[in-house]
VMD Tcl script that draws the C-alpha trace (Angstrom):
set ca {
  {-13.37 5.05 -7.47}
  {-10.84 5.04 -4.63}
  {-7.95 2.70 -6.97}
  {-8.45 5.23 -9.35}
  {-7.84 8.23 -7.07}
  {-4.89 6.41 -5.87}
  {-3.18 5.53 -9.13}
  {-3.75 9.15 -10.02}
  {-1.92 10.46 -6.67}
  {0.69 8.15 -7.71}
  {1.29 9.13 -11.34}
  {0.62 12.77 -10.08}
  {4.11 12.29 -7.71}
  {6.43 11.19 -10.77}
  {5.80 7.25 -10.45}
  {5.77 5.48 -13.56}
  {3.67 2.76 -13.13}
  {5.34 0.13 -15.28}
  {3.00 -2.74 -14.81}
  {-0.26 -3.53 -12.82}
  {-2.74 -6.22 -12.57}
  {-6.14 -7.08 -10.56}
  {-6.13 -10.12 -8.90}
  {-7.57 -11.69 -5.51}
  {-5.09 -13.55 -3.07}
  {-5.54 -17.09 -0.76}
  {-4.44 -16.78 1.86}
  {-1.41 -18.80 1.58}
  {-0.09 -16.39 -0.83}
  {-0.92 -13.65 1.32}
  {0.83 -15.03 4.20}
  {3.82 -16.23 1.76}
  {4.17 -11.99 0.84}
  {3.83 -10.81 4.03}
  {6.58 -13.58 5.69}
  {8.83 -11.54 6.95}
  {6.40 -9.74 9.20}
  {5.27 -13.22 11.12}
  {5.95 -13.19 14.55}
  {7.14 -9.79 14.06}
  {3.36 -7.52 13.66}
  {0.90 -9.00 16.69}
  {-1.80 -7.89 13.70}
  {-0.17 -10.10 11.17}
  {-3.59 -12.70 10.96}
  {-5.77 -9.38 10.36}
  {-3.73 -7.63 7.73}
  {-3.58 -11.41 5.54}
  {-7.38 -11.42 6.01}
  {-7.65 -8.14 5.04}
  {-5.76 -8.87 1.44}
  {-7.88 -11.62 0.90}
  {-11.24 -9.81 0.87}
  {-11.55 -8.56 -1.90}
  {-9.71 -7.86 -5.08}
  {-6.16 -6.28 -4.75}
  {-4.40 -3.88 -7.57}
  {-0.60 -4.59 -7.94}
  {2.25 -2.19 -9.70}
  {5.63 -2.22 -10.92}
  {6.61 1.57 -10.21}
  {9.43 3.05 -11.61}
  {11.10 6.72 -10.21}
  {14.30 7.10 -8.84}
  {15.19 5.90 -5.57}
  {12.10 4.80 -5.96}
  {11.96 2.67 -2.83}
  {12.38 5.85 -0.91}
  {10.40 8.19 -3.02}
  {6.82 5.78 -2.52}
  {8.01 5.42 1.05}
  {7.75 8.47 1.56}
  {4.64 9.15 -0.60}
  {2.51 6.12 1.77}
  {3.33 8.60 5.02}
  {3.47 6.99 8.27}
  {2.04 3.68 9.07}
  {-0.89 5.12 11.19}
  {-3.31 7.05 9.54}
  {-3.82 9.18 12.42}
  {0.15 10.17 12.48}
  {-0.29 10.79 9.19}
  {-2.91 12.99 8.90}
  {-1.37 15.43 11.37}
  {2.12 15.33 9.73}
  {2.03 14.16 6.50}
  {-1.40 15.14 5.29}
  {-0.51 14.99 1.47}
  {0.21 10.98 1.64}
  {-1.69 8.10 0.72}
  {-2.45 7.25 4.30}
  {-2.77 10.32 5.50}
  {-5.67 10.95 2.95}
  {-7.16 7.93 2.64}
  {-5.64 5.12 5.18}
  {-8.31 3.94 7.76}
  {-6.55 1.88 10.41}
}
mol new
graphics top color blue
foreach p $ca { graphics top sphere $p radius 0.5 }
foreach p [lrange $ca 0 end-1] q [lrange $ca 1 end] { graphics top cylinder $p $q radius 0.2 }
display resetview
């Protein structure tokens, strides 16, 4: 499964994963986590239906600087970007749009 490849690339990079759970999201709890980007990303409306599709996995990493490190493990925002210069991230190997 894709989570699974995921969770491995993670570990695989040094993340301790610390805690994690499998839940779905409403959307008002989708649009409460993703406040700060309202008004900000025009595809704000399609990335809170996106989260509330299907079931979502959630972690509590642990690495130093570990905001940083799993930064810089996602890759650029664009999967596109990232494929052509970060082809060993997350999005790079498995981002779509």
């Amino acid at each position: 499964r894709l989570s699974e490849e995921v969770i491995q690339m993670i570990l695989d990079e040094g993340f301790e994963i610390s805690a994690m759970e499998l839940f779905n999201l409403d959307t008002p709890t989708a649009e409460e986590c993703l406040e700060v980007y309202r008004g900000v990303l025009p595809e704000f409306q399609s990335i809170v239906e996106e989260l509330t599709q299907g079931p979502c996995i959630v972690m509590e990493i642990r690495q130093e600087e570990v905001v940083e490190a799993f930064r810089k493990l996602c890759g650029p925002h664009d999967p596109e970007i990232a494929k052509a210069l970060r082809p060993n991230t997350i999005r790079a190997r498995y981002g779509l749009s």
